[in-house]
MIKE-674689 format. One record per residue: residue in three letters; x, y, z of N, C-alpha, C, O in turn. Coordinates in steps of 0.001 Angstrom, whole numbers, plus 500000, padded with zeros to 6 digits. Example, Ala and Ser with C-alpha at 12.3 -4.5 7.8 and 13.67 -1.06 7.14 Angstrom:
2
<rec res="ALA" n_px="513190" n_py="494310" n_pz="507800" ca_px="512300" ca_py="495500" ca_pz="507800" c_px="513200" c_py="496700" c_pz="507800" o_px="514236" o_py="496681" o_pz="508465"/>
<rec res="SER" n_px="512850" n_py="497750" n_pz="507080" ca_px="513670" ca_py="498940" ca_pz="507140" c_px="512900" c_py="500030" c_pz="507870" o_px="513409" o_py="501138" o_pz="508039"/>
//
This chain:
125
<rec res="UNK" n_px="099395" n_py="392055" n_pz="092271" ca_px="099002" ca_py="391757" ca_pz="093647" c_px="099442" c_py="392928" c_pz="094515" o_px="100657" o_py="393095" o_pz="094617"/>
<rec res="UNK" n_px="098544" n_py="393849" n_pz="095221" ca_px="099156" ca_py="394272" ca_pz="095915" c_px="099478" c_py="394045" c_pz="097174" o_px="099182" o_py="392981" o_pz="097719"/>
<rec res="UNK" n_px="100212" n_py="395151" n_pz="097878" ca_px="100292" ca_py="394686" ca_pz="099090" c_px="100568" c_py="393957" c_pz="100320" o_px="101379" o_py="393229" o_pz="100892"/>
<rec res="UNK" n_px="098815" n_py="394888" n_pz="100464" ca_px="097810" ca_py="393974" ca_pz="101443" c_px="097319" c_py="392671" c_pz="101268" o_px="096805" o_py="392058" o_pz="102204"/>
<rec res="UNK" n_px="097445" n_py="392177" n_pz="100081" ca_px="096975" ca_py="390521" ca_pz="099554" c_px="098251" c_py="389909" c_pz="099396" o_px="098241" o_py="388814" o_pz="098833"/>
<rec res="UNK" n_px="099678" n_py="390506" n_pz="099876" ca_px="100248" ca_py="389453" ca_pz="099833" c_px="100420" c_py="388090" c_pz="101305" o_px="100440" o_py="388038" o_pz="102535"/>
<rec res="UNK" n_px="100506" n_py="387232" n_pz="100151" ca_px="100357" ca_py="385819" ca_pz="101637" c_px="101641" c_py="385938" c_pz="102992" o_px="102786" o_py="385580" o_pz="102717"/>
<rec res="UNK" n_px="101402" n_py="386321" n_pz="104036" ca_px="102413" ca_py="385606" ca_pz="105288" c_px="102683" c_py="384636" c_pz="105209" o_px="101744" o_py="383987" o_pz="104746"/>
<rec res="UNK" n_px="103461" n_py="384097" n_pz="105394" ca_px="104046" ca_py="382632" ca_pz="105471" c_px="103696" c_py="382406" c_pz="106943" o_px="103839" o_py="383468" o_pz="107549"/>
<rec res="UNK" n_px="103135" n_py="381031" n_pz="108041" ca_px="103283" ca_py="380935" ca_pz="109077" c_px="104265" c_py="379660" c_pz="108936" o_px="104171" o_py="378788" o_pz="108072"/>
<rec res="UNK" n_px="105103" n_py="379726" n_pz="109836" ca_px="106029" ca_py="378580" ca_pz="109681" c_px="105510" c_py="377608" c_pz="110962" o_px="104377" o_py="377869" o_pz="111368"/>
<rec res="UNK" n_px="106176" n_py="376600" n_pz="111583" ca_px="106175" ca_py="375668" ca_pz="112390" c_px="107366" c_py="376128" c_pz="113314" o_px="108126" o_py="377039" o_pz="112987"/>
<rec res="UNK" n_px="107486" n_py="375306" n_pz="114696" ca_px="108616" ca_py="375648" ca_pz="115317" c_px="110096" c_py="375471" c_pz="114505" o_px="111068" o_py="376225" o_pz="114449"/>
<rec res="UNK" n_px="109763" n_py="373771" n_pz="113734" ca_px="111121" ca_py="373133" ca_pz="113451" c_px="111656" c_py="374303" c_pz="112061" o_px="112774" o_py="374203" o_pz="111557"/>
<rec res="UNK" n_px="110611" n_py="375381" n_pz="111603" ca_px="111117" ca_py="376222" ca_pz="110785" c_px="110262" c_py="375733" c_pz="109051" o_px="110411" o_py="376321" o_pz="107980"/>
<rec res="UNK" n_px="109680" n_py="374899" n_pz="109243" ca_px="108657" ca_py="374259" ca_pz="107910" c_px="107775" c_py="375118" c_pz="107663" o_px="107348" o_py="375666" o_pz="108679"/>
<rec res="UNK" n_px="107232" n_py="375530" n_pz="106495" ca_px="105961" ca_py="376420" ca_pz="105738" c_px="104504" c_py="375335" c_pz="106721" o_px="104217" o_py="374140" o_pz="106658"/>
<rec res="UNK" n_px="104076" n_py="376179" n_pz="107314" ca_px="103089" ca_py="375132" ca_pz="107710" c_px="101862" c_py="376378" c_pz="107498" o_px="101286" o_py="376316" o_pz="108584"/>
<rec res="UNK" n_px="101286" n_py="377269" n_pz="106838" ca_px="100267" ca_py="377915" ca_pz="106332" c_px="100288" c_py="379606" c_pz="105909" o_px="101161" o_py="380397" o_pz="106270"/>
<rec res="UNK" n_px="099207" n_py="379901" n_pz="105133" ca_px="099738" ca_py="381446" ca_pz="104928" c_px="098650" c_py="382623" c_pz="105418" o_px="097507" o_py="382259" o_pz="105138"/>
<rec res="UNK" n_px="098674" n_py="383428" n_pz="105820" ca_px="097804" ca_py="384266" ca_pz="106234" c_px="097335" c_py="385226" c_pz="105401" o_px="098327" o_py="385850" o_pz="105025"/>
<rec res="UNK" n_px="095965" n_py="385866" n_pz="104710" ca_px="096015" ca_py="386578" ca_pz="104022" c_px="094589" c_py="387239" c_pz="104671" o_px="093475" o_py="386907" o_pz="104267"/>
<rec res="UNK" n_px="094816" n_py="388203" n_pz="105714" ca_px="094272" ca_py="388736" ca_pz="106435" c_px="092680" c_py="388914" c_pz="106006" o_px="092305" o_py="389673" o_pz="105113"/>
<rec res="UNK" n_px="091785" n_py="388048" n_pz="106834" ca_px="091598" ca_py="387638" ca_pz="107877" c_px="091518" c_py="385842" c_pz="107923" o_px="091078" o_py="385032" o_pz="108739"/>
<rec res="UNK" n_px="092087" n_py="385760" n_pz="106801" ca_px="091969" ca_py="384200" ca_pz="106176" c_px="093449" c_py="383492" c_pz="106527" o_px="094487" o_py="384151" o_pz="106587"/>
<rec res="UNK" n_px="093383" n_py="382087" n_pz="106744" ca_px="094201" ca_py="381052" ca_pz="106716" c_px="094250" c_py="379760" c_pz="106041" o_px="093436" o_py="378844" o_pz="106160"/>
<rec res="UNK" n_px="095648" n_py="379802" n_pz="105077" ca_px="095179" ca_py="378734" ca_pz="104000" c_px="096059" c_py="377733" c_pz="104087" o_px="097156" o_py="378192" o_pz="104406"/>
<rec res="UNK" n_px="096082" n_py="376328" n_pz="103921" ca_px="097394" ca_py="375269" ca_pz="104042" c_px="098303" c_py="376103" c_pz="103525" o_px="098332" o_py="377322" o_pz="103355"/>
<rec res="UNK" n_px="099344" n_py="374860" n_pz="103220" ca_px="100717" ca_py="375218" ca_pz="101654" c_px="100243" c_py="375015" c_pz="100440" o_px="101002" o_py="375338" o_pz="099527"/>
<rec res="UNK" n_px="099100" n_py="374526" n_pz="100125" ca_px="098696" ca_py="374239" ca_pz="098766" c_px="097567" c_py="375486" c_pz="098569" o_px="097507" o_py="375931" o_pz="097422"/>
<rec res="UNK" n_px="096947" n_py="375904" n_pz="099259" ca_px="096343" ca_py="377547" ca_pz="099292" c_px="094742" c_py="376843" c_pz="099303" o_px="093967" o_py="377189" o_pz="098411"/>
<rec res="UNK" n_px="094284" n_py="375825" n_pz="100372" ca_px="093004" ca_py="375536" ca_pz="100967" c_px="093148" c_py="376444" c_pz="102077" o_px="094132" o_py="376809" o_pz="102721"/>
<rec res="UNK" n_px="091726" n_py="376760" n_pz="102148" ca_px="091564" ca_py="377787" ca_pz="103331" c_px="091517" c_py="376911" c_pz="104538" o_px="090761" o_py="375965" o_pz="104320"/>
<rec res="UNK" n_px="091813" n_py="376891" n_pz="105205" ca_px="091932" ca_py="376127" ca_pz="106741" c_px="091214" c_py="376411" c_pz="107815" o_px="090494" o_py="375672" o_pz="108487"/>
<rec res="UNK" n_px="091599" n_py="378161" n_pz="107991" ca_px="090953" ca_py="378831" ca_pz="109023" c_px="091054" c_py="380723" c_pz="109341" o_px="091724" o_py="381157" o_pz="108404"/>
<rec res="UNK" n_px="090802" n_py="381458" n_pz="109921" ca_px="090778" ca_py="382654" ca_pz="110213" c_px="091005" c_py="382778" c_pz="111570" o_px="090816" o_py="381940" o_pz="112452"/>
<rec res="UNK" n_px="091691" n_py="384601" n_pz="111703" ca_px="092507" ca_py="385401" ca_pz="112583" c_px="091320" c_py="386365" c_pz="113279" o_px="091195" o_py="387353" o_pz="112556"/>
<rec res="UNK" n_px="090540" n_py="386423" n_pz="114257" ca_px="090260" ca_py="387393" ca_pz="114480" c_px="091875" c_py="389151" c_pz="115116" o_px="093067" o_py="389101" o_pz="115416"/>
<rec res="UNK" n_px="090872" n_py="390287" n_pz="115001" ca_px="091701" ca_py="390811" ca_pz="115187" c_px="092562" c_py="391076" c_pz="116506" o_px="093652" o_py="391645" o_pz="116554"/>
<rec res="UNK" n_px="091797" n_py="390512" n_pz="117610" ca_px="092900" ca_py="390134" ca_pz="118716" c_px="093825" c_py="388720" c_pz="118494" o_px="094319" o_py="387986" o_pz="119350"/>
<rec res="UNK" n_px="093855" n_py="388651" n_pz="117385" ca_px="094811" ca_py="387127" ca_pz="117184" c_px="094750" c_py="385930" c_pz="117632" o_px="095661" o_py="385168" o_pz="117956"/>
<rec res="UNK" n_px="093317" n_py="385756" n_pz="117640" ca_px="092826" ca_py="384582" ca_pz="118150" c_px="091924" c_py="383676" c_pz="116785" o_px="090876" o_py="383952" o_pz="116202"/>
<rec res="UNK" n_px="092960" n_py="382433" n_pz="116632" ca_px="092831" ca_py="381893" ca_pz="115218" c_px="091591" c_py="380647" c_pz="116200" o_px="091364" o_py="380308" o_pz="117361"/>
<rec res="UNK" n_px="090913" n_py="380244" n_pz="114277" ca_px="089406" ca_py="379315" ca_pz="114362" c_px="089493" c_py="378587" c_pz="113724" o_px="090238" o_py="378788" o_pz="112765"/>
<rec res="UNK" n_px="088994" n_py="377654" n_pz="113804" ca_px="089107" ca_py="376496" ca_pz="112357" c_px="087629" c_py="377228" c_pz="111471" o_px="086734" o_py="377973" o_pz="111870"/>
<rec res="UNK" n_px="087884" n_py="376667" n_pz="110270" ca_px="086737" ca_py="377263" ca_pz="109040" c_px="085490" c_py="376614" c_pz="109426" o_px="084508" o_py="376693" o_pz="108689"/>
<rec res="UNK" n_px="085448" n_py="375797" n_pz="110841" ca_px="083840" ca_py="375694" ca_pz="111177" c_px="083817" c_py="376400" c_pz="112482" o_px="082958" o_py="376047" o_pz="113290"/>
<rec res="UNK" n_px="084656" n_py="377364" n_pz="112804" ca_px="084119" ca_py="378316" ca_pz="113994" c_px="084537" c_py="378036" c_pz="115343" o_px="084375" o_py="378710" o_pz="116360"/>
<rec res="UNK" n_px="085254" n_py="376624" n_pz="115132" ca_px="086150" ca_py="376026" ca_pz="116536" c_px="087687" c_py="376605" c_pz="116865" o_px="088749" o_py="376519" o_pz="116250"/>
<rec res="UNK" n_px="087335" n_py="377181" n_pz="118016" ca_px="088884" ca_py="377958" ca_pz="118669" c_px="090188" c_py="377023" c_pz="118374" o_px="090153" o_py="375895" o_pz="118866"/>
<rec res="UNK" n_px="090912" n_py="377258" n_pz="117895" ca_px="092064" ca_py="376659" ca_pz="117673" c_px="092854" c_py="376692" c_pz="118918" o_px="093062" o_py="375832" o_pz="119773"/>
<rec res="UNK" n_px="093390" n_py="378394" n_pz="118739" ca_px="094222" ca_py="379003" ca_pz="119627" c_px="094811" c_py="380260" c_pz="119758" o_px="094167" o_py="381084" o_pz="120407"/>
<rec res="UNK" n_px="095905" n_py="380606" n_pz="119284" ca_px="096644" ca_py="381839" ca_pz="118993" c_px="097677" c_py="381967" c_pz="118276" o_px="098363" o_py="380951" o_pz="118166"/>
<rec res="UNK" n_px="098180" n_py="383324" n_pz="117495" ca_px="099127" ca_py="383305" ca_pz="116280" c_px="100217" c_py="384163" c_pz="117472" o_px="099866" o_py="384889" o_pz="118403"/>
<rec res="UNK" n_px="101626" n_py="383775" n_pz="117049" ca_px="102151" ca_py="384559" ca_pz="117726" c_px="103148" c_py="385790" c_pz="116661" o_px="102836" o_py="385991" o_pz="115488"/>
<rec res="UNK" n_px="104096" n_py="386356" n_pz="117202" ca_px="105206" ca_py="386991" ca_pz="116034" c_px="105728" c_py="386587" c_pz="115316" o_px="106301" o_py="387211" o_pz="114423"/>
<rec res="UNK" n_px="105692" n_py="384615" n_pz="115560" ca_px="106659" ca_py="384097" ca_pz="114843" c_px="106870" c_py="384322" c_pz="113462" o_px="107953" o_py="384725" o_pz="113037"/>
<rec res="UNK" n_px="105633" n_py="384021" n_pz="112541" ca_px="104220" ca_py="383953" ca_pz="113010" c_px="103968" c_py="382460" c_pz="113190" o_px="104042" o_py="381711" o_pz="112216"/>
<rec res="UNK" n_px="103582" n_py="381867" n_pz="114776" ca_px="102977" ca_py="380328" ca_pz="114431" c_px="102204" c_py="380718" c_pz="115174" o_px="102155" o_py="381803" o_pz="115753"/>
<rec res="UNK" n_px="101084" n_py="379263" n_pz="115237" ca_px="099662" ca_py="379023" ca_pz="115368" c_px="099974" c_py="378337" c_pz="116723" o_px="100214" o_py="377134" o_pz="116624"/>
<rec res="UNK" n_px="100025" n_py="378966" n_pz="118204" ca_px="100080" ca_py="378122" ca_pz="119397" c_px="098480" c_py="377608" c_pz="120428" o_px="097427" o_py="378212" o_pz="120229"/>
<rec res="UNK" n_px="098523" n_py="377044" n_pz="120940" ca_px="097126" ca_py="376811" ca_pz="121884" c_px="098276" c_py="376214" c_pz="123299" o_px="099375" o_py="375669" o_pz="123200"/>
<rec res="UNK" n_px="097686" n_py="376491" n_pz="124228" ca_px="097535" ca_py="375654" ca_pz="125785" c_px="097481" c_py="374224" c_pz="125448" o_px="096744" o_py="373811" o_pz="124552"/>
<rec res="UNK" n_px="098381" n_py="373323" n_pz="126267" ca_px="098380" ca_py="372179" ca_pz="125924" c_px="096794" c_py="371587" c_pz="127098" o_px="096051" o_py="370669" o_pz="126751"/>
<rec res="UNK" n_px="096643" n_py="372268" n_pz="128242" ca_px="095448" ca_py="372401" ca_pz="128689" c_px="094569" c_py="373296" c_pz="128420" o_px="094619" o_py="374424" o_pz="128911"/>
<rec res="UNK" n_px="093835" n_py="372981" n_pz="127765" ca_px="092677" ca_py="373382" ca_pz="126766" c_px="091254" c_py="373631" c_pz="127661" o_px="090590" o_py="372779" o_pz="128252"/>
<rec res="UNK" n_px="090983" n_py="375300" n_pz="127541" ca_px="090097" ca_py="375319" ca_pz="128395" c_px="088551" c_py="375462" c_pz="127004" o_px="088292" o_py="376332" o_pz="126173"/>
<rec res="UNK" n_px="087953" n_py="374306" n_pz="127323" ca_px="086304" ca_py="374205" ca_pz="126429" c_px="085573" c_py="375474" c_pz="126592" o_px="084832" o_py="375758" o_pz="125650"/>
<rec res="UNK" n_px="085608" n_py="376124" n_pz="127369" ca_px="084699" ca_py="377081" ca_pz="127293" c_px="084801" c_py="378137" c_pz="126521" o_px="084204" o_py="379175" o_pz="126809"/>
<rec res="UNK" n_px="085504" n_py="378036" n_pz="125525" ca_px="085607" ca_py="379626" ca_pz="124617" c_px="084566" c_py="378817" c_pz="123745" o_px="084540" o_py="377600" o_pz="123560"/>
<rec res="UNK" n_px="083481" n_py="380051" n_pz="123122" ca_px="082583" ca_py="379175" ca_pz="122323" c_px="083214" c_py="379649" c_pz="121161" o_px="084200" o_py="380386" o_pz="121132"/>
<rec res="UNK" n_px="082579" n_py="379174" n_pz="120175" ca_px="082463" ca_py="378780" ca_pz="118818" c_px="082340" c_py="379931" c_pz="118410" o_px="082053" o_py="380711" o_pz="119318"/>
<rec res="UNK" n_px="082482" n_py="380605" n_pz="116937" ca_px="082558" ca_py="381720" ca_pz="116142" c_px="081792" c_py="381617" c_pz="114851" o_px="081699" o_py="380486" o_pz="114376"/>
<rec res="UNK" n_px="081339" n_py="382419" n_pz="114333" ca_px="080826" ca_py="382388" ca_pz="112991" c_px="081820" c_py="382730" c_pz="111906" o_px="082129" o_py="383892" o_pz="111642"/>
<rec res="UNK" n_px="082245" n_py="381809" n_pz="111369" ca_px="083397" ca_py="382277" ca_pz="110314" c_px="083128" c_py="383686" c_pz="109146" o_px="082031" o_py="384222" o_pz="108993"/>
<rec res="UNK" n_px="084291" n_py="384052" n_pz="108480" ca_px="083901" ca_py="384881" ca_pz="107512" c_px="083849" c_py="383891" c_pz="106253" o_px="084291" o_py="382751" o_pz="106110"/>
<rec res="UNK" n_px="083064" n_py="384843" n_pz="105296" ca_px="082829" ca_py="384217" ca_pz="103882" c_px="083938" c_py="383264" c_pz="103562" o_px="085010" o_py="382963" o_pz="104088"/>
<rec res="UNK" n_px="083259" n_py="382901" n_pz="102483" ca_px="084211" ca_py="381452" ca_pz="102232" c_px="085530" c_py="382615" c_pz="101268" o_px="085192" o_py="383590" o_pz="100598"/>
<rec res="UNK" n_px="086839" n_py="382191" n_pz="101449" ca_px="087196" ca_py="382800" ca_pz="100464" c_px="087698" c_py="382409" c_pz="099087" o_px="087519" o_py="381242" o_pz="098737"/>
<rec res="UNK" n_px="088367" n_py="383339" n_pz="098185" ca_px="088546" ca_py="382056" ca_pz="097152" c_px="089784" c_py="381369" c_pz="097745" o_px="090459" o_py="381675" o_pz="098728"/>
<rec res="UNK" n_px="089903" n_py="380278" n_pz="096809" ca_px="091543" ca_py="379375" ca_pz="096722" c_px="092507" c_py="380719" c_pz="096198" o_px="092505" o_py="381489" o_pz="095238"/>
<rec res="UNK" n_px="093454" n_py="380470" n_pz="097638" ca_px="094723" ca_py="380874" ca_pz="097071" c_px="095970" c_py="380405" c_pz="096152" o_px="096418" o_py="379266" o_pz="096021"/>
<rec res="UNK" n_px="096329" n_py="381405" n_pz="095656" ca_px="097076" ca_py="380956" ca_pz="094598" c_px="098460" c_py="381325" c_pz="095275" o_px="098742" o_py="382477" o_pz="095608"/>
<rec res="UNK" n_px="099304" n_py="380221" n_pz="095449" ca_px="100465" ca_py="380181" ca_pz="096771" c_px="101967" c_py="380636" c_pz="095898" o_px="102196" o_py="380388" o_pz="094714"/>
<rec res="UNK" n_px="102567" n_py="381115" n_pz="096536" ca_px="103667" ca_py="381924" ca_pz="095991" c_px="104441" c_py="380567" c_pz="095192" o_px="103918" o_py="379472" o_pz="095397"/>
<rec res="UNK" n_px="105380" n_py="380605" n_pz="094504" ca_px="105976" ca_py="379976" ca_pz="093822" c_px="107377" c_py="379480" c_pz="095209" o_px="107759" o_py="378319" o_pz="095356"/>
<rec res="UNK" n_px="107776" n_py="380386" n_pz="095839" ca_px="109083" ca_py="380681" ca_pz="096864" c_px="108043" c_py="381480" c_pz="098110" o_px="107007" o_py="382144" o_pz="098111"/>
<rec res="UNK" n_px="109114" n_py="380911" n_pz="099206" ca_px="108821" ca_py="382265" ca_pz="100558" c_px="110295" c_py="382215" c_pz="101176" o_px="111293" o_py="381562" o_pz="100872"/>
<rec res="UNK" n_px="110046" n_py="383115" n_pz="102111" ca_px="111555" ca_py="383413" ca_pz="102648" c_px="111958" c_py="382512" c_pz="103762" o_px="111051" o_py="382232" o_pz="104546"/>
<rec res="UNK" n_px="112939" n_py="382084" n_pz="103957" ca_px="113429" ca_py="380585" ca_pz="104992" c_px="112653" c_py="381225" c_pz="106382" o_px="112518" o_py="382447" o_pz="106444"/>
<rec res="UNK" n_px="112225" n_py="380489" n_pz="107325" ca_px="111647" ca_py="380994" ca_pz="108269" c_px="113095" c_py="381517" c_pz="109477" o_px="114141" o_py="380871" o_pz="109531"/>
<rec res="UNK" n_px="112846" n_py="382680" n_pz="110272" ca_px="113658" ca_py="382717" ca_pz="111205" c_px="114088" c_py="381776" c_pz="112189" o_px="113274" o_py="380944" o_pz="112591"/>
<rec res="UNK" n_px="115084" n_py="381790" n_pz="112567" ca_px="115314" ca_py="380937" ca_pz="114444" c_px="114292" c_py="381109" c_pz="114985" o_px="113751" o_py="382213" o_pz="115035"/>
<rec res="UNK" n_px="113703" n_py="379797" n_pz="115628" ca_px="112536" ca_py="380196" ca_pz="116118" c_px="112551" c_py="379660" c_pz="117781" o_px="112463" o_py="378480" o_pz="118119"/>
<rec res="UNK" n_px="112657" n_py="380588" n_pz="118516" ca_px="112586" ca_py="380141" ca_pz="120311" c_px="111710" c_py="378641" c_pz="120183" o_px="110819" o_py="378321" o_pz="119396"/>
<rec res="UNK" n_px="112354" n_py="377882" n_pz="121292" ca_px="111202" ca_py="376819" ca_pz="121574" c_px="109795" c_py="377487" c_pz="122523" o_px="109625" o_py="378466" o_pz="123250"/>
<rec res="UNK" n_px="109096" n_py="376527" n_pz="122115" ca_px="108176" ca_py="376897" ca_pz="123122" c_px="108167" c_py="375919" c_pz="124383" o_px="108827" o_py="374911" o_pz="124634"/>
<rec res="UNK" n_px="107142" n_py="376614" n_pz="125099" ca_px="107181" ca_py="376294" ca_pz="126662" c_px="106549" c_py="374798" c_pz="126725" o_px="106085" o_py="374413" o_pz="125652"/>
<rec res="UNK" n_px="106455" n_py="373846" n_pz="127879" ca_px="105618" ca_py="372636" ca_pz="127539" c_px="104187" c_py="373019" c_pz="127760" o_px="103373" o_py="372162" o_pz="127417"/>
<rec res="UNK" n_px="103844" n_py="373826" n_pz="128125" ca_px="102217" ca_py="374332" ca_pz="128439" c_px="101848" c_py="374899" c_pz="126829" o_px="100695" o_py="375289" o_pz="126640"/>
<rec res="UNK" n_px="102565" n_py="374928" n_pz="125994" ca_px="102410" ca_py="375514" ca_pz="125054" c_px="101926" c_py="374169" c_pz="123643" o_px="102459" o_py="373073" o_pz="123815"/>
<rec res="UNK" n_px="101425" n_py="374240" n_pz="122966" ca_px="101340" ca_py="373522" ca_pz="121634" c_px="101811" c_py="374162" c_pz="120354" o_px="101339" o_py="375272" o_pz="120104"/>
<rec res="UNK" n_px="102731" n_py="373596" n_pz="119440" ca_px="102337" ca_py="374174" ca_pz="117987" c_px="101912" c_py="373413" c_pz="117256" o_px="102330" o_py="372321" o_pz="116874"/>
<rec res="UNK" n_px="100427" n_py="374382" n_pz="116872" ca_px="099533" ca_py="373465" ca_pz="115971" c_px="100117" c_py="373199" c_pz="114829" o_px="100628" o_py="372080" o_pz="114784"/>
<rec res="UNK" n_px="100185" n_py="373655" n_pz="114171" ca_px="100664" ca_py="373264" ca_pz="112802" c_px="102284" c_py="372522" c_pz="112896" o_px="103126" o_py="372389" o_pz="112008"/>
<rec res="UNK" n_px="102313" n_py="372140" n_pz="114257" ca_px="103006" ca_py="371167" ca_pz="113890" c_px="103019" c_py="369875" c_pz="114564" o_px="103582" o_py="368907" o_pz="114052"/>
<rec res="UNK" n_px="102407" n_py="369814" n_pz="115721" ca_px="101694" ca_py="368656" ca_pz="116286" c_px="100250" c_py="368181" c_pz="116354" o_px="099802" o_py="367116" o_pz="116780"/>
<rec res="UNK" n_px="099552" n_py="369375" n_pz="115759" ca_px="098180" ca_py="369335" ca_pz="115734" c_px="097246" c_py="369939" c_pz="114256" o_px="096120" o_py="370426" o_pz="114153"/>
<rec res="UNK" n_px="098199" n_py="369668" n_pz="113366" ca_px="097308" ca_py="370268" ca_pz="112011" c_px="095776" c_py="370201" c_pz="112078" o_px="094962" o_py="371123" o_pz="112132"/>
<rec res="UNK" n_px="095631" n_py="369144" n_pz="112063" ca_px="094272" ca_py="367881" ca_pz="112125" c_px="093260" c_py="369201" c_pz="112598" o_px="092215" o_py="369457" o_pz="111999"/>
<rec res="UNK" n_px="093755" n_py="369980" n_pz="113764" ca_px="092587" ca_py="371306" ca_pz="114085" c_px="092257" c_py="372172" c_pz="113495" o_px="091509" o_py="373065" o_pz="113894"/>
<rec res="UNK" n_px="093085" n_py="372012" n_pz="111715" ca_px="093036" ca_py="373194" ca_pz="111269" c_px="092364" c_py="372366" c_pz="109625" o_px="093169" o_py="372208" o_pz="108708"/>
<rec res="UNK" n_px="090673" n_py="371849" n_pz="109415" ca_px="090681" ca_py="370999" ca_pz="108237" c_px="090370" c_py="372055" c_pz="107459" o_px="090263" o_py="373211" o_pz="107867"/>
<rec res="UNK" n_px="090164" n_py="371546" n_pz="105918" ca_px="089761" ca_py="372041" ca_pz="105342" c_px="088625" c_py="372352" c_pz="104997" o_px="088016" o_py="372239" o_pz="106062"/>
<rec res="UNK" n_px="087694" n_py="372758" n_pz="104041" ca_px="085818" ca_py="373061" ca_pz="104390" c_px="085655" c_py="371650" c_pz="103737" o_px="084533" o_py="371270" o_pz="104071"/>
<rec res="UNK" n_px="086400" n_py="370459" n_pz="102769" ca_px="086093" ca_py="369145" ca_pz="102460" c_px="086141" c_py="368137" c_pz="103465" o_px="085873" o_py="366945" o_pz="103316"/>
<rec res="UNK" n_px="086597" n_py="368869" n_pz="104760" ca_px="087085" ca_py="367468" ca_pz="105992" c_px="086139" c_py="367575" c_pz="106871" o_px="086093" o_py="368592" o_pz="107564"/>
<rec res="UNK" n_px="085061" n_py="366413" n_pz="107044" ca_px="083641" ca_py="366947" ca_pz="107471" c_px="084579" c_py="366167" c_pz="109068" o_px="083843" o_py="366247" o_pz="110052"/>
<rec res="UNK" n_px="085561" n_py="365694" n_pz="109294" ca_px="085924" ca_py="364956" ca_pz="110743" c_px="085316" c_py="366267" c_pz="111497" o_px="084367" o_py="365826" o_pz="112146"/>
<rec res="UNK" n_px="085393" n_py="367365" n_pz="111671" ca_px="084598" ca_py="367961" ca_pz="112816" c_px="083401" c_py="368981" c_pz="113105" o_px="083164" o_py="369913" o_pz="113874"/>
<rec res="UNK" n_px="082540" n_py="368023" n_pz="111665" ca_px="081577" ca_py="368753" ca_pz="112002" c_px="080421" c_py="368111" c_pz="112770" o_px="080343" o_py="366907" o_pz="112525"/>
<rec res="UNK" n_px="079424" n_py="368602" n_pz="113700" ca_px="078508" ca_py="368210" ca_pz="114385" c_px="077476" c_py="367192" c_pz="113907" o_px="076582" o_py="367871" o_pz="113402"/>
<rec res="UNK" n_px="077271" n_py="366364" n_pz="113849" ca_px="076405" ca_py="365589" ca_pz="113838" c_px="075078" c_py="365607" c_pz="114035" o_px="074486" o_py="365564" o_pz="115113"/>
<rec res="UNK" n_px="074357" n_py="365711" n_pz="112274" ca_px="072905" ca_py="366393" ca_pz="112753" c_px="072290" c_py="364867" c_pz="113085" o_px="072460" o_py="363748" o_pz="112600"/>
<rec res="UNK" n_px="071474" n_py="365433" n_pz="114185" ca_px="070104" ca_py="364130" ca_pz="114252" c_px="068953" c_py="364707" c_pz="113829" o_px="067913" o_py="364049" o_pz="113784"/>
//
């Protein structure tokens, strides 16, 4: 493996493995793809819906007031299943965040399904 393919760990505030990054891809802890990073660091769910933002931690934050108007994205290729490290490294102290702030992956996974979790996809008529 080199590298560039090795997985980031994103942790949660409370310091939990809550997904891994393997640029431009985002996969649970079990190595389902979830979602993608564009390169201003603005993360999507794998059907093209704005999540929010990655920070240094590295976690996955959004506005707890959520503005609708960012549209939708065309995801990248599907990628394969990752194959998830055996170990990762304990996550750092991690600042709280602000109350205007959310962490998804840890109050809001549910925004981040997998390509089997049809809960948000559009409804053809």
């Amino acid at each position: 493996m080199n590298k560039q393919s090795r997985p980031i760990p994103i942790y949660t505030t409370p310091g939990d493995l809550g997904a891994f990054l393997v640029y431009p891809h985002i996969f649970n802890p079990i190595g389902d793809w979830i979602g993608w990073i564009t390169p201003d660091r603005q993360v999507y769910s794998v059907y093209g819906k704005y999540v929010g933002w990655i920070d240094d931690g590295p976690r996955i934050f959004r506005k707890r007031v959520y503005d609708y108007t960012i549209p939708d994205r065309q995801p990248p290729s599907l990628p394969n299943r990752l194959t998830v490290p055996a170990t990762v490294p304990l996550a750092r102290l991690m600042s709280e965040n602000t109350y205007s702030t959310i962490d998804v992956l840890d109050e809001y996974p549910e925004l981040l399904p997998t390509m089997d979790d049809f809960t948000f996809v559009d409804d053809m008529d």
